[in-house]
N, C-alpha and C positions, 0 to 999 in steps of 0.2 A: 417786584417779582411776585409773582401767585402765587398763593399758597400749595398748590399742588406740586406745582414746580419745585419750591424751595423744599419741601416731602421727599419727593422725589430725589434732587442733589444731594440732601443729608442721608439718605437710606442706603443709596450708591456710595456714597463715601467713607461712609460707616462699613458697611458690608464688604467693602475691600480691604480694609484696615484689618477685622475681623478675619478676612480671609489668610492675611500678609501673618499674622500674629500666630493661626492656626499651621500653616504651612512652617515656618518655624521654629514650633513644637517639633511637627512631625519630623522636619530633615534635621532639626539639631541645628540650626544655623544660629552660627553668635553676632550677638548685637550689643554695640561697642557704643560711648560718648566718650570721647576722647581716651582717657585712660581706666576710665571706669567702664567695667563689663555689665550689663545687665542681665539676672539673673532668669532664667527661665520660667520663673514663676508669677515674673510680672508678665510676661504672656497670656497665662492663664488667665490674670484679671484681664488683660484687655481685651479677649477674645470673648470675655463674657460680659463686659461694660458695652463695647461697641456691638458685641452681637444684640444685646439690648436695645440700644439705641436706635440699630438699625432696623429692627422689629419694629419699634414705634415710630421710626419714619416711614416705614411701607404702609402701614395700618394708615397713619393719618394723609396718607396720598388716595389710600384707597377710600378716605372717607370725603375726601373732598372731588369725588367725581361728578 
């Protein structure tokens, strides 16, 4: 796989996660593993870990043009 491509699929992936995470927050929607609840706060990190990530997968898609 080229590298632009593999840029490209991790930025898209990341940036939906991000999105999923965000949206979450905003409706209040709970997210459950089995009988443990996860708390809203892990949201927070993830919406700003993958929002990260997914920065640095666009940047490096855009530099292997």
């Amino acid at each position: 796989m080229k590298h632009k491509v593999y840029s490209l699929v991790v930025a898209a992936l990341f940036s939906i996660i991000a999105i999923l995470h965000a949206l979450r927050i905003a409706r209040g929607w709970e997210a459950a593993i089995g009988d443990v609840t996860i708390p809203m706060w892990a949201s927070w990190i993830a919406v700003f870990v993958a929002g990260f990530l997914a920065k640095i997968g666009w940047n490096l898609a855009k530099k292997h043009r």
